[in-house]
Structures are given as structure tokens and as C-alpha cells.
mmCIF file of the N, C-alpha and C atoms, coordinates in Angstrom:
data_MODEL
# 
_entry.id   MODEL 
# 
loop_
_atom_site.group_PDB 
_atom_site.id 
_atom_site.type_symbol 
_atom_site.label_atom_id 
_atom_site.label_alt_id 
_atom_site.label_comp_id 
_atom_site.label_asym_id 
_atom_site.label_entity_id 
_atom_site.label_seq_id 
_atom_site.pdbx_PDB_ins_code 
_atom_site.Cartn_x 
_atom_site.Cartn_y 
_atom_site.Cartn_z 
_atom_site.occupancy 
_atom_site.B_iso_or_equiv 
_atom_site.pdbx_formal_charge 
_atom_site.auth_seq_id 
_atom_site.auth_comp_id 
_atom_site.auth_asym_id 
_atom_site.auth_atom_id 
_atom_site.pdbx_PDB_model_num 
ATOM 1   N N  . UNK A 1 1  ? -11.735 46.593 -69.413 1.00 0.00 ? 1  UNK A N  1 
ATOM 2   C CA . UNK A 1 1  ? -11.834 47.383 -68.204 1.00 0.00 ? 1  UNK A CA 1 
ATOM 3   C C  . UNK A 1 1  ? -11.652 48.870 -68.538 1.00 0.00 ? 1  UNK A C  1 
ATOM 4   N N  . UNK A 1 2  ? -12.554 49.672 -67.805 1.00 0.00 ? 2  UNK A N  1 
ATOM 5   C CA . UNK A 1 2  ? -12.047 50.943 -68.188 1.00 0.00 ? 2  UNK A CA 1 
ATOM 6   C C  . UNK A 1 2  ? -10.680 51.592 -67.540 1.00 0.00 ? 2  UNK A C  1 
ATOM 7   N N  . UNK A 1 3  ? -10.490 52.422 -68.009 1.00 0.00 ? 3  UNK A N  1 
ATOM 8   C CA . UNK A 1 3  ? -9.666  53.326 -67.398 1.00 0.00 ? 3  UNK A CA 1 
ATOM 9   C C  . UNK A 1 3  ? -9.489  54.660 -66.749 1.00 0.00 ? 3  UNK A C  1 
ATOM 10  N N  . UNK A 1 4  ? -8.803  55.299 -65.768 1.00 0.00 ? 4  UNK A N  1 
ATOM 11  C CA . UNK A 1 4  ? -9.042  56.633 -65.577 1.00 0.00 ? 4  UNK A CA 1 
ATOM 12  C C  . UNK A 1 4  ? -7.738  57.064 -65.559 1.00 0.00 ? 4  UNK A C  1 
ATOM 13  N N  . UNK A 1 5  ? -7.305  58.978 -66.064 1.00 0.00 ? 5  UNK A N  1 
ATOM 14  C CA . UNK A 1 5  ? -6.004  58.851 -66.423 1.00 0.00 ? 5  UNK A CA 1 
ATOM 15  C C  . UNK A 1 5  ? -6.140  60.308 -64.929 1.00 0.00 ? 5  UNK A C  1 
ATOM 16  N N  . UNK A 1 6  ? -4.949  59.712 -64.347 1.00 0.00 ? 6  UNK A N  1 
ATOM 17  C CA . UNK A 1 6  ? -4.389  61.017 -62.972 1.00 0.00 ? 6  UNK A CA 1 
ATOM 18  C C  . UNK A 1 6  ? -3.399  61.515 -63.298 1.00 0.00 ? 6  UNK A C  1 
ATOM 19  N N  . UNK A 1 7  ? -3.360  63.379 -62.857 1.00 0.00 ? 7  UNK A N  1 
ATOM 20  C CA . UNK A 1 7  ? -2.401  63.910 -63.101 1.00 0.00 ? 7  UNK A CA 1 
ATOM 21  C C  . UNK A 1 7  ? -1.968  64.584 -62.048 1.00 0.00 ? 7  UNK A C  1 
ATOM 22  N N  . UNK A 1 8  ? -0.966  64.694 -61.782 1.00 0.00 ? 8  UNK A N  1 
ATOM 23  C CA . UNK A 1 8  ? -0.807  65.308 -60.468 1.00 0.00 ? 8  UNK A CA 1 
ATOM 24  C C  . UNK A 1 8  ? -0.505  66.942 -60.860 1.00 0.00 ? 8  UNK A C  1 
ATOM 25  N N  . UNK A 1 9  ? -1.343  67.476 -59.959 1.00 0.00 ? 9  UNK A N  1 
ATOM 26  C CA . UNK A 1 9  ? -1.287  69.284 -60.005 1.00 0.00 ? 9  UNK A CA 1 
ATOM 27  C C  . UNK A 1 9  ? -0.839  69.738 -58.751 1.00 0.00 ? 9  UNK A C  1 
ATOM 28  N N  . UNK A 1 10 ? -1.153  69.105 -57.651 1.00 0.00 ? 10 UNK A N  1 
ATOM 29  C CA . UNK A 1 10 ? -0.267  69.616 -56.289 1.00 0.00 ? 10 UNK A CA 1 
ATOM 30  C C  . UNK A 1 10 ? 0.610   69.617 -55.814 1.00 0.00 ? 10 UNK A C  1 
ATOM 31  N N  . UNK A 1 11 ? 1.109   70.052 -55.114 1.00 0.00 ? 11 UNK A N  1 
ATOM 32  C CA . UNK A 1 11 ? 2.349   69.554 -54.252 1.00 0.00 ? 11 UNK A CA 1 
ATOM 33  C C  . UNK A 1 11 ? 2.351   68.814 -52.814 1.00 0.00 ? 11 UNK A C  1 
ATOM 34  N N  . UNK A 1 12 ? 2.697   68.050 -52.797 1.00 0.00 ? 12 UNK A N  1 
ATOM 35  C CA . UNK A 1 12 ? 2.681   67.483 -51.326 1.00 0.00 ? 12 UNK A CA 1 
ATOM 36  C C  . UNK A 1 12 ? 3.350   67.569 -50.132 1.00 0.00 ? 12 UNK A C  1 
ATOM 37  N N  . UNK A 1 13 ? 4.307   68.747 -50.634 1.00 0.00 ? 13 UNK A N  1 
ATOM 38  C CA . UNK A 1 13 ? 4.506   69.929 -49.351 1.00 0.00 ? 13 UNK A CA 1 
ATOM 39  C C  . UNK A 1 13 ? 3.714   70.154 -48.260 1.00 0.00 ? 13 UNK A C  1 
ATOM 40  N N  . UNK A 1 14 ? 4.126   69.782 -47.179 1.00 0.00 ? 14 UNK A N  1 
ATOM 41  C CA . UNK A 1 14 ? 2.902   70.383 -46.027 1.00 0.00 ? 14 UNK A CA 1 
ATOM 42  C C  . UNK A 1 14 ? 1.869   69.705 -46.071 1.00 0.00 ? 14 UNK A C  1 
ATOM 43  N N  . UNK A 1 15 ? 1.842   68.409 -46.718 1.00 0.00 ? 15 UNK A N  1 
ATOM 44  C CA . UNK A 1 15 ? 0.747   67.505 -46.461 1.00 0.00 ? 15 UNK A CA 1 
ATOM 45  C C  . UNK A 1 15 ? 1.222   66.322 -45.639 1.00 0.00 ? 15 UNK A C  1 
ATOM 46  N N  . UNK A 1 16 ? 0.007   65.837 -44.872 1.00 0.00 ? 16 UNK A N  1 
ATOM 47  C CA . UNK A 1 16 ? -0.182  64.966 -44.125 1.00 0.00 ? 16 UNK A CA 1 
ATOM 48  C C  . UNK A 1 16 ? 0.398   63.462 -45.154 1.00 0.00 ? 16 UNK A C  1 
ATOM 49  N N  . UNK A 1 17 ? 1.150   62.851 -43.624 1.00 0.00 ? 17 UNK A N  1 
ATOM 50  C CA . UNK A 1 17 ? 2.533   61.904 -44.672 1.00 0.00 ? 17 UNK A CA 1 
ATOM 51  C C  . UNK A 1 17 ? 0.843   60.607 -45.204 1.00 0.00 ? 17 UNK A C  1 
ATOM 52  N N  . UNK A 1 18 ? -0.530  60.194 -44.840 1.00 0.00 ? 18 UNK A N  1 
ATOM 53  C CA . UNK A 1 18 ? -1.372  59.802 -45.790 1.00 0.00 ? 18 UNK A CA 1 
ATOM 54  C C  . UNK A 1 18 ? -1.290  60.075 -46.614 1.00 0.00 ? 18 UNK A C  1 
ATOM 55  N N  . UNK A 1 19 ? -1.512  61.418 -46.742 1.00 0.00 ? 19 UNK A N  1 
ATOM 56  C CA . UNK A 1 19 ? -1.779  61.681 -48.292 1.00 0.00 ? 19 UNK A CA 1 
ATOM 57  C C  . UNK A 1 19 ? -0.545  61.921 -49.189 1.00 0.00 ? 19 UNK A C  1 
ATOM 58  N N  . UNK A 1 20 ? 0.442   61.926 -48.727 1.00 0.00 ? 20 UNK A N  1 
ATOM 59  C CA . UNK A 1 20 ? 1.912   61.437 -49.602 1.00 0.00 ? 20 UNK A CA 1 
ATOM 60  C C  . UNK A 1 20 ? 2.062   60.275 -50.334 1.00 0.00 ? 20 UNK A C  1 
ATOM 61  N N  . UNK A 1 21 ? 1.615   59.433 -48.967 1.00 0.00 ? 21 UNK A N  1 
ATOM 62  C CA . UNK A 1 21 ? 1.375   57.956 -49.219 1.00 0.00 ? 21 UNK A CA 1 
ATOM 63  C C  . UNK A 1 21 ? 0.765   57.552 -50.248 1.00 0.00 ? 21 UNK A C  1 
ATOM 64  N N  . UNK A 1 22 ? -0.682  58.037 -49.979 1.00 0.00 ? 22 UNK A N  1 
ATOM 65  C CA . UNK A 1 22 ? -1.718  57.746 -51.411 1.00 0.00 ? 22 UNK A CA 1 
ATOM 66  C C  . UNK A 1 22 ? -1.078  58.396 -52.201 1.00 0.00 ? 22 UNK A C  1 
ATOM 67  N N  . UNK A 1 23 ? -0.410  59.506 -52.890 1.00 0.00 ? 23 UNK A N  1 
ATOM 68  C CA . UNK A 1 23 ? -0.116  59.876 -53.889 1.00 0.00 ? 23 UNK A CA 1 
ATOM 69  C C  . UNK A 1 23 ? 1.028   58.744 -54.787 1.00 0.00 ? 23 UNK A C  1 
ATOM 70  N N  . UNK A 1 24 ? 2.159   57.979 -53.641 1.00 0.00 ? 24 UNK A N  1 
ATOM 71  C CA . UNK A 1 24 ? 3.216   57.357 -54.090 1.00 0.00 ? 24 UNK A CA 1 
ATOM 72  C C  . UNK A 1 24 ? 2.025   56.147 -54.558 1.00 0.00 ? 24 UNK A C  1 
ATOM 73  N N  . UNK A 1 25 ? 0.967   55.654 -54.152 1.00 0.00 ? 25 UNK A N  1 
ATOM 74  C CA . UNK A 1 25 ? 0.439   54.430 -54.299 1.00 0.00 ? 25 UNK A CA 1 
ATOM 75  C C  . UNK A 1 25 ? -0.520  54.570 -55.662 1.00 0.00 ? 25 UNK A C  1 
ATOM 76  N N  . UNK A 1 26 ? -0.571  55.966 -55.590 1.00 0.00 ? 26 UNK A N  1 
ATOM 77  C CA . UNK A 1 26 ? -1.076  55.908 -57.251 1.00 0.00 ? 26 UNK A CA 1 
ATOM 78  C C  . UNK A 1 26 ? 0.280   56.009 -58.011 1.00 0.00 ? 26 UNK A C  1 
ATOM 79  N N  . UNK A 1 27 ? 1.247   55.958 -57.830 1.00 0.00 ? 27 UNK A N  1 
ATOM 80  C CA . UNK A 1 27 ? 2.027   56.294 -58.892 1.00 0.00 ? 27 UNK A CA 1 
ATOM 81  C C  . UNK A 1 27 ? 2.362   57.345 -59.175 1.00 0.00 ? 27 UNK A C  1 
ATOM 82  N N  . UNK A 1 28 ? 2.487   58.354 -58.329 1.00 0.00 ? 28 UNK A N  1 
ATOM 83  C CA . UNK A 1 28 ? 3.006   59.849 -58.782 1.00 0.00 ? 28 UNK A CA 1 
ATOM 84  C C  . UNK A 1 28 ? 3.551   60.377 -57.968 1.00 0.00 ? 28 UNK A C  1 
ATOM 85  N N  . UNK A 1 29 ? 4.470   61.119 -57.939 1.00 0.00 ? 29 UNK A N  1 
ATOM 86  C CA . UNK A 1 29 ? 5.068   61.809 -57.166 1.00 0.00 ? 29 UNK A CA 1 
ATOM 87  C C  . UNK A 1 29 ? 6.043   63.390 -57.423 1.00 0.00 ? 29 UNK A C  1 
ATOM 88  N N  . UNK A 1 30 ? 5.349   63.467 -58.955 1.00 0.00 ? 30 UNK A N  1 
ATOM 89  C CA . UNK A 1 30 ? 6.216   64.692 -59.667 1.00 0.00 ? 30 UNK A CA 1 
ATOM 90  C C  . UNK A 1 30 ? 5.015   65.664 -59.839 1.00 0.00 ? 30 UNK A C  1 
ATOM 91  N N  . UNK A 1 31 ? 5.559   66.929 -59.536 1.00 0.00 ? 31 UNK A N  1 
ATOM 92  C CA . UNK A 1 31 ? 4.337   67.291 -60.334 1.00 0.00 ? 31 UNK A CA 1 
ATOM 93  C C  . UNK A 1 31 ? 4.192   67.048 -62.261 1.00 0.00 ? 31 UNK A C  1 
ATOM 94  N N  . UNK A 1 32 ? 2.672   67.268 -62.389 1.00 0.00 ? 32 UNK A N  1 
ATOM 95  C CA . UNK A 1 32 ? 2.888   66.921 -63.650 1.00 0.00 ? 32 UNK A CA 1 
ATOM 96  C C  . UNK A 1 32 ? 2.479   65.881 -64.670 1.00 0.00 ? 32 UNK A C  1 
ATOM 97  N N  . UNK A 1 33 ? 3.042   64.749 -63.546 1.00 0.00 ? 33 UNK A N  1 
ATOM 98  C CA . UNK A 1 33 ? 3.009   63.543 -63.941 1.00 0.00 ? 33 UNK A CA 1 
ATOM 99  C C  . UNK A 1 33 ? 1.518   62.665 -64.308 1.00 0.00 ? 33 UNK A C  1 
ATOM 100 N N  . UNK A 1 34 ? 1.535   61.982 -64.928 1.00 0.00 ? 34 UNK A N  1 
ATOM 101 C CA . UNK A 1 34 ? 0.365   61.561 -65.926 1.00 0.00 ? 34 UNK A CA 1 
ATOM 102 C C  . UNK A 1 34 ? 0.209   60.231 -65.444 1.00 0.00 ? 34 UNK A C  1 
ATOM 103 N N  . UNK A 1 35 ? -0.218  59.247 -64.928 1.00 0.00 ? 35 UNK A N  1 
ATOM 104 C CA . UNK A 1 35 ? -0.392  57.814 -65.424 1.00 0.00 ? 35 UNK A CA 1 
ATOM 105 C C  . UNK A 1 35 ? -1.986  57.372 -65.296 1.00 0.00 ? 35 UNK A C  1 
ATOM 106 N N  . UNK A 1 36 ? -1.907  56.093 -65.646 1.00 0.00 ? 36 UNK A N  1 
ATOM 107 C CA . UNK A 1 36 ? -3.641  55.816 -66.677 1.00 0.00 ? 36 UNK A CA 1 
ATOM 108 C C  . UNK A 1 36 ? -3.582  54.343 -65.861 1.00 0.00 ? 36 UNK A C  1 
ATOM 109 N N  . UNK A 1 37 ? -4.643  54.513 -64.573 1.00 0.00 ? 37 UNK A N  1 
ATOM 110 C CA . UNK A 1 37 ? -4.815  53.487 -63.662 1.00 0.00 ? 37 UNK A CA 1 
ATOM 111 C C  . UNK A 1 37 ? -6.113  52.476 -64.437 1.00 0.00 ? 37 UNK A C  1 
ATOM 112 N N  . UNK A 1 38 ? -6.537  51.538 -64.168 1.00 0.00 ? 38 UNK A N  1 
ATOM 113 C CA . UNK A 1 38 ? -7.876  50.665 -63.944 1.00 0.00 ? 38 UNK A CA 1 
ATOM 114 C C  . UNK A 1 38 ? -9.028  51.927 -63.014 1.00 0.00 ? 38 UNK A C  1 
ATOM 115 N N  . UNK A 1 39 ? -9.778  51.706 -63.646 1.00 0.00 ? 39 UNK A N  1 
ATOM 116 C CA . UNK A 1 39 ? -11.307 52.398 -62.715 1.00 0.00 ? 39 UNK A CA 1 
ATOM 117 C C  . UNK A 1 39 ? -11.177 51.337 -61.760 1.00 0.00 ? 39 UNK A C  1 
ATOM 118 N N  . UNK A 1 40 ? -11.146 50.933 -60.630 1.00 0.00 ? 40 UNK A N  1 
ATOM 119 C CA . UNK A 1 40 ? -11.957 50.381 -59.859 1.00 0.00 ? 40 UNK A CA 1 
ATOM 120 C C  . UNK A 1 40 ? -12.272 51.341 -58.326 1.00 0.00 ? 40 UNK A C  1 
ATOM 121 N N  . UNK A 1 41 ? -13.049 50.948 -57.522 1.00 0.00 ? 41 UNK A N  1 
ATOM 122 C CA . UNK A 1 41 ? -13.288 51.614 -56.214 1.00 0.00 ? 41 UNK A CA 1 
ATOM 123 C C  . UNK A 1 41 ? -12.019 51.888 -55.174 1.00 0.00 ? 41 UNK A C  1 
ATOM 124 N N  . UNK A 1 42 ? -11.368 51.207 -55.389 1.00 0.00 ? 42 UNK A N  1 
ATOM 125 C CA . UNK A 1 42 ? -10.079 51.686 -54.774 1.00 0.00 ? 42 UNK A CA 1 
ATOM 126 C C  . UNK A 1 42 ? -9.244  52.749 -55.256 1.00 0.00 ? 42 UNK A C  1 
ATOM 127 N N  . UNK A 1 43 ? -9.130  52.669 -56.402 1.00 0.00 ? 43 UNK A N  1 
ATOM 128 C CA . UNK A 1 43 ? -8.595  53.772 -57.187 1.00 0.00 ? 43 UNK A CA 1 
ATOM 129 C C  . UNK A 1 43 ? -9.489  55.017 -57.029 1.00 0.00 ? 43 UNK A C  1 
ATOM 130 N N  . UNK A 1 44 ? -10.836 54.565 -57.032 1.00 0.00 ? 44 UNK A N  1 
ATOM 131 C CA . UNK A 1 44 ? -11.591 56.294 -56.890 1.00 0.00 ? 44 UNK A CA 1 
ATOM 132 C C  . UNK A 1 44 ? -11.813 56.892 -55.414 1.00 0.00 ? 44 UNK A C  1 
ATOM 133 N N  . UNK A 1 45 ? -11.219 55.341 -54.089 1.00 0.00 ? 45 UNK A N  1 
ATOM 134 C CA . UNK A 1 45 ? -11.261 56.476 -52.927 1.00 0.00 ? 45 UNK A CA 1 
ATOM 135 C C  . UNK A 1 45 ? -9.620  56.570 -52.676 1.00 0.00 ? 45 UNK A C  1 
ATOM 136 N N  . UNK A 1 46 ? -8.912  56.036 -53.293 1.00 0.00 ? 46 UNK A N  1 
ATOM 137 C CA . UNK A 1 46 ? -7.574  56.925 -53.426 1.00 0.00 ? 46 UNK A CA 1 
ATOM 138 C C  . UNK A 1 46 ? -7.660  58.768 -54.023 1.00 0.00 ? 46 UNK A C  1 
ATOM 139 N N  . UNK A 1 47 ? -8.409  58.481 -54.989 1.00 0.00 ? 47 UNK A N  1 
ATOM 140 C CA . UNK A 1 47 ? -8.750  59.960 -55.514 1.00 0.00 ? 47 UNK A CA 1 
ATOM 141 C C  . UNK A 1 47 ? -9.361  60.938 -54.690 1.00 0.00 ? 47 UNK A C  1 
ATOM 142 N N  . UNK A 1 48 ? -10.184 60.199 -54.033 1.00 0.00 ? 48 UNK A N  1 
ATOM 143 C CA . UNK A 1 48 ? -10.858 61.146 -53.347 1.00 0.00 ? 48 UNK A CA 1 
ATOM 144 C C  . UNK A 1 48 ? -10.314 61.740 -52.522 1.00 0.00 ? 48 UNK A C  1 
ATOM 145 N N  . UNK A 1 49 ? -9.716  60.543 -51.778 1.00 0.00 ? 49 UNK A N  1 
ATOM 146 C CA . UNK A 1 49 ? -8.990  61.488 -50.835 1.00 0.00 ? 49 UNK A CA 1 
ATOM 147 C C  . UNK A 1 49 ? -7.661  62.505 -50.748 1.00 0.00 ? 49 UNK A C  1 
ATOM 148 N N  . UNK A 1 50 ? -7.356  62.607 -52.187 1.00 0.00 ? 50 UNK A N  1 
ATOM 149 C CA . UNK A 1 50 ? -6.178  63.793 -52.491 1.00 0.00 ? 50 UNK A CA 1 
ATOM 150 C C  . UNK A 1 50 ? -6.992  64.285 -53.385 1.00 0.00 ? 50 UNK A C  1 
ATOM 151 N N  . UNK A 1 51 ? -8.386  64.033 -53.642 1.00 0.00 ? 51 UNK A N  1 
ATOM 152 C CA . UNK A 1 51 ? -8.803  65.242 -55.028 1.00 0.00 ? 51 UNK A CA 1 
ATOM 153 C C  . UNK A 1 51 ? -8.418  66.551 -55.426 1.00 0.00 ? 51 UNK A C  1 
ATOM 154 N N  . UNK A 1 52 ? -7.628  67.310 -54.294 1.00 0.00 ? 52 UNK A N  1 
ATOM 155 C CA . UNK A 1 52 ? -7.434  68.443 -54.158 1.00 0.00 ? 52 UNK A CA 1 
ATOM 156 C C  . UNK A 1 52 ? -5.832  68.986 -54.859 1.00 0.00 ? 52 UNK A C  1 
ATOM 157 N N  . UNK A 1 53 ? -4.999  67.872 -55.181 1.00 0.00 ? 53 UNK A N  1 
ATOM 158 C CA . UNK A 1 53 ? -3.742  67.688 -55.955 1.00 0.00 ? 53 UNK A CA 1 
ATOM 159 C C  . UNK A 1 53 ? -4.088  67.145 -56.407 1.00 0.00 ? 53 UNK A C  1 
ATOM 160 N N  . UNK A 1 54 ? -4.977  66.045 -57.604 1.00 0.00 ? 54 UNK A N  1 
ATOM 161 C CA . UNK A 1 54 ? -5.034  65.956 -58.545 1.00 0.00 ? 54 UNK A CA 1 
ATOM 162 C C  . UNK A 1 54 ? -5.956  66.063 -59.927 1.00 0.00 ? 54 UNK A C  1 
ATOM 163 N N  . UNK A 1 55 ? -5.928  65.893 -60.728 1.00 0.00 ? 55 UNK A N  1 
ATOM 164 C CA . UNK A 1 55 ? -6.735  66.207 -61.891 1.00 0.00 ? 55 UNK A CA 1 
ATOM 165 C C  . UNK A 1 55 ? -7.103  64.690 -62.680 1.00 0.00 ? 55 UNK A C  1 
ATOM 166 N N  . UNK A 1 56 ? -8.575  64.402 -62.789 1.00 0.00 ? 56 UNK A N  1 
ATOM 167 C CA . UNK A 1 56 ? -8.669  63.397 -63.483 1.00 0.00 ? 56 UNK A CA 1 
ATOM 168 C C  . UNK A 1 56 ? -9.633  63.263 -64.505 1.00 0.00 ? 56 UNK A C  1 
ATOM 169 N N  . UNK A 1 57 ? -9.146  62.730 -65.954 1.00 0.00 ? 57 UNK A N  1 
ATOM 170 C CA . UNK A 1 57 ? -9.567  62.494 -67.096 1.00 0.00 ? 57 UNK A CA 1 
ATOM 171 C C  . UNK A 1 57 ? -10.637 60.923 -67.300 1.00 0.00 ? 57 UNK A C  1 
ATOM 172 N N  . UNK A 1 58 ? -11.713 60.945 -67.379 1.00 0.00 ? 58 UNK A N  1 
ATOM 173 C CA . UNK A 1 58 ? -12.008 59.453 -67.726 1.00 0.00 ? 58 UNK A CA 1 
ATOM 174 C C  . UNK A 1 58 ? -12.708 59.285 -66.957 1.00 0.00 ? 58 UNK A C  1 
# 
């Protein structure tokens, strides 16, 4: 399976408690922080919808 690796660059200050949410459901919540999910379609409309705090490799 492939993989895609997320990093978190935003802050979730002043964001809508969704998109907090999705951030805790990928696994991040620091800035900074690195982890290396499965590609699948869930994972890429999790991304999408915080693309704006995070950074992704893969």
C-alpha cells in the first residue's frame, strides 16, 4: 500500500472545532508534527479539507 507522509504547519487556533477534529483524526495536533498515514480516499478528503495547515509528502 502506498503511503502519504502529513505535517502539520498550522495552527488550529481560531479554527472551526471540524477542522480540529480532522486534524486530531489524522493524528496531529502539534505543530510540526510528522506522521506517515495509508493513501486511501479518506485520508485525502481529510487533507483536503485542512490543506491549508498542512503539508504533504507522497
Amino acid at each position: 500500500m502506498a503511503t502519504v507522509k502529513i505535517t502539520q504547519t498550522g495552527s488550529p487556533i481560531r479554527r472551526t472545532k471540524d477542522q480540529r477534529a480532522t486534524l486530531i483524526g489524522l493524528g496531529l495536533n502539534k505543530m510540526h508534527k510528522t506522521v506517515e498515514l495509508t493513501d486511501t480516499p479518506e485520508v485525502r478528503g481529510m487533507i483536503r479539507k485542512v490543506h491549508h495547515m498542512v503539508s504533504v509528502e507522497g
